[in-house]
FIRO-966767 format. One record per residue (C-alpha): chain; residue number from 1; residue in three letters; x, y, z. Coordinates in Angstrom, 3 decimals. Example, Ala and Ser with C-alpha at 12.3 -4.5 7.8 and 13.67 -1.06 7.14 Angstrom:
REM FIRO-966767
R, A, 1, ALA, 12.300, -4.500, 7.800
R, A, 2, SER, 13.670, -1.060, 7.140
***
This chain:
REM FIRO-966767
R, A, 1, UNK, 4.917, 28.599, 10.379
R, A, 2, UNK, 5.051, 24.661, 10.633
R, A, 3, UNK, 1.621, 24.874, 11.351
R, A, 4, UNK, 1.205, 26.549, 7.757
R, A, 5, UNK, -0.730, 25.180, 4.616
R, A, 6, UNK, 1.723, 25.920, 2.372
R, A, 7, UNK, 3.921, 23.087, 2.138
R, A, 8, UNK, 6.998, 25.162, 1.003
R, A, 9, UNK, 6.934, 27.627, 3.646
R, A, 10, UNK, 6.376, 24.676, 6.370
R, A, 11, UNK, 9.425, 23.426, 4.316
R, A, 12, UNK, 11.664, 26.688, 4.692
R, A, 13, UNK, 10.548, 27.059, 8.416
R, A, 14, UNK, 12.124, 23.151, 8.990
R, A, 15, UNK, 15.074, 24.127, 7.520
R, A, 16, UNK, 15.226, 27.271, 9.240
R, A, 17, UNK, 14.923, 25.705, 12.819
R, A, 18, UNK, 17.252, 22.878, 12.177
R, A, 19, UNK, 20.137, 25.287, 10.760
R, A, 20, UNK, 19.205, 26.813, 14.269
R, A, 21, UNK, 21.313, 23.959, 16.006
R, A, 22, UNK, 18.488, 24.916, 19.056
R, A, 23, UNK, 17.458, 21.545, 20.513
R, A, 24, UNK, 14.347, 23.014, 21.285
R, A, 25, UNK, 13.382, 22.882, 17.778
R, A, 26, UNK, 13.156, 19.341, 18.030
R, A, 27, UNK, 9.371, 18.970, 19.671
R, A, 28, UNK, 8.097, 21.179, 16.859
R, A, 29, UNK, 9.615, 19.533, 13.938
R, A, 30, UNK, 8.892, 15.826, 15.315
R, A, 31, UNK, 5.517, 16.841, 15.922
R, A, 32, UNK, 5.031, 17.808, 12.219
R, A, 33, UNK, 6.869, 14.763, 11.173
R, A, 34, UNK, 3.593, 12.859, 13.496
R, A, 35, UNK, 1.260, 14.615, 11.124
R, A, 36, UNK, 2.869, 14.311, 7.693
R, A, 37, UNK, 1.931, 11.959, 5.281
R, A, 38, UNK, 3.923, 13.146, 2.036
R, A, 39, UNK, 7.590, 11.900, 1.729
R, A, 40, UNK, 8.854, 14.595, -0.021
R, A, 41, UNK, 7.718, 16.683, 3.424
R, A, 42, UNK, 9.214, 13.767, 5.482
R, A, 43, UNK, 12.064, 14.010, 3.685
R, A, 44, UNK, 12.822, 17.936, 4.447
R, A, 45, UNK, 11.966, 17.141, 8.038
R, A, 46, UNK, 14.002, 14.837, 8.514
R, A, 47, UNK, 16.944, 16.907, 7.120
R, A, 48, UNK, 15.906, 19.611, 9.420
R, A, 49, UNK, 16.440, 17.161, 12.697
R, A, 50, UNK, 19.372, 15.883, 11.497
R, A, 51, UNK, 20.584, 19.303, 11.173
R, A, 52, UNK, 20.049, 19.916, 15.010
R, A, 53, UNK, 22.968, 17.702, 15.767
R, A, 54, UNK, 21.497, 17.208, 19.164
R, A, 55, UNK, 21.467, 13.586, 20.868
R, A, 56, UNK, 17.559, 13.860, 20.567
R, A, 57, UNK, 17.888, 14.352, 17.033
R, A, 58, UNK, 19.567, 11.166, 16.539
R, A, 59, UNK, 17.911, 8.747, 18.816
R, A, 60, UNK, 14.862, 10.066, 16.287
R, A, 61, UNK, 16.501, 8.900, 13.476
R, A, 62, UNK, 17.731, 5.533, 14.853
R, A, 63, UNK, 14.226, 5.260, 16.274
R, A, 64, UNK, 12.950, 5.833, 12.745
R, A, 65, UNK, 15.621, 3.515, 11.023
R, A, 66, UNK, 14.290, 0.945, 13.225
R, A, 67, UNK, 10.248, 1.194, 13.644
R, A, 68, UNK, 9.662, 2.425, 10.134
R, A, 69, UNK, 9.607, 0.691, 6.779
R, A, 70, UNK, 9.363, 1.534, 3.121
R, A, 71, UNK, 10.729, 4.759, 1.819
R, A, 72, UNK, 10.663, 6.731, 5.624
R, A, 73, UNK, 13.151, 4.454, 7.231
R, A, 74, UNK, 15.120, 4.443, 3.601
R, A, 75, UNK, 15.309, 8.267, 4.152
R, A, 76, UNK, 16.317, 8.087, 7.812
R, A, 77, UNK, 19.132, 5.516, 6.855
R, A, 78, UNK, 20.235, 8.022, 4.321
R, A, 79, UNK, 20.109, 11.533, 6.105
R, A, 80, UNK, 21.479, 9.329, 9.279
R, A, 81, UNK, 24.710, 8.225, 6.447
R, A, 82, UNK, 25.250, 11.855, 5.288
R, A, 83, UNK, 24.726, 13.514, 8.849
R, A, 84, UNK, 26.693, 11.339, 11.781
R, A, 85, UNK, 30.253, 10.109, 10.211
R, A, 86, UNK, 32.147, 9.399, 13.662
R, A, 87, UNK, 33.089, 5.719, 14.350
R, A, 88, UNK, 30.018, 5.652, 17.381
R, A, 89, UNK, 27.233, 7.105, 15.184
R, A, 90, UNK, 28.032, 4.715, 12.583
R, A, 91, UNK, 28.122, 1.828, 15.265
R, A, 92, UNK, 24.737, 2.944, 16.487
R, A, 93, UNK, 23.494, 3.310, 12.930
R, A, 94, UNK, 24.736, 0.034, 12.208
R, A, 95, UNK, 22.849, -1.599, 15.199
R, A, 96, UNK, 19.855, 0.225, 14.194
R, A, 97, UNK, 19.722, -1.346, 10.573
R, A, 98, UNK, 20.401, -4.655, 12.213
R, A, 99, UNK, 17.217, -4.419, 14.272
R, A, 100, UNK, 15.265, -3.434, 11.569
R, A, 101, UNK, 15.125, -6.506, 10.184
R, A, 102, UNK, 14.953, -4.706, 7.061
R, A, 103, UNK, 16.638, -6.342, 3.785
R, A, 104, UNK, 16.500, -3.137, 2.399
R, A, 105, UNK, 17.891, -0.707, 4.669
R, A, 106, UNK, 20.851, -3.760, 5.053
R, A, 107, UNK, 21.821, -3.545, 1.412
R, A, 108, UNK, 21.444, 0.399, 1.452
R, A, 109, UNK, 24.105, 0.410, 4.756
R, A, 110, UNK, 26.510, -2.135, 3.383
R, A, 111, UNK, 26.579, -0.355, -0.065
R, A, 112, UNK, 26.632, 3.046, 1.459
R, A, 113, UNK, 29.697, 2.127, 4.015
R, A, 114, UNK, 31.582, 0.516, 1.641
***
């Protein structure tokens, strides 16, 4: 189904596999995330691994916070915020904004942790 060309039930099969909690489903959905190019499909994918709550799933995210600019690594920052709310995620979240070098994302984590 992520293979799919319609974009809502690619969409409700992310979902589906990252309410799964299987960290299996984290190959699939970060190989769709490879191929996407529309943010409001980034967006539910990255929801979806976030959901996973898996160690993979967040070294993704931090990974994305990090190498990624514009909106995707404003999205990762933000899913990463309302996912992981334990003293060490935030730590690692913080030292992932930090290497960003990102103004943005800076403003977005100091606002957002306040």
């Amino acid at each position: 189904f992520l293979n799919n060309e319609d974009q809502a039930l690619v969409e409700l099969a992310a979902l589906a596999l990252g309410e799964s909690k299987n960290e299996t489903a984290l190959e699939p959905l970060t190989g769709v995330w490879a191929g996407a190019h529309d943010d409001e499909m980034k967006q539910v994918l990255i929801q979806a691994i976030a959901m996973l709550r898996c160690e993979g799933a967040f070294e993704f995210i931090l990974d994305t916070i990090e190498s990624d600019y514009g909106h995707v690594s404003e999205l990762a920052l933000k899913t990463a915020l309302l996912h992981y709310h334990d003293d060490k995620s935030r730590e690692a979240i913080a030292k992932a904004v930090e290497n960003s070098d990102n103004p943005v994302l800076q403003s977005i984590f100091k606002r957002e942790s306040a």
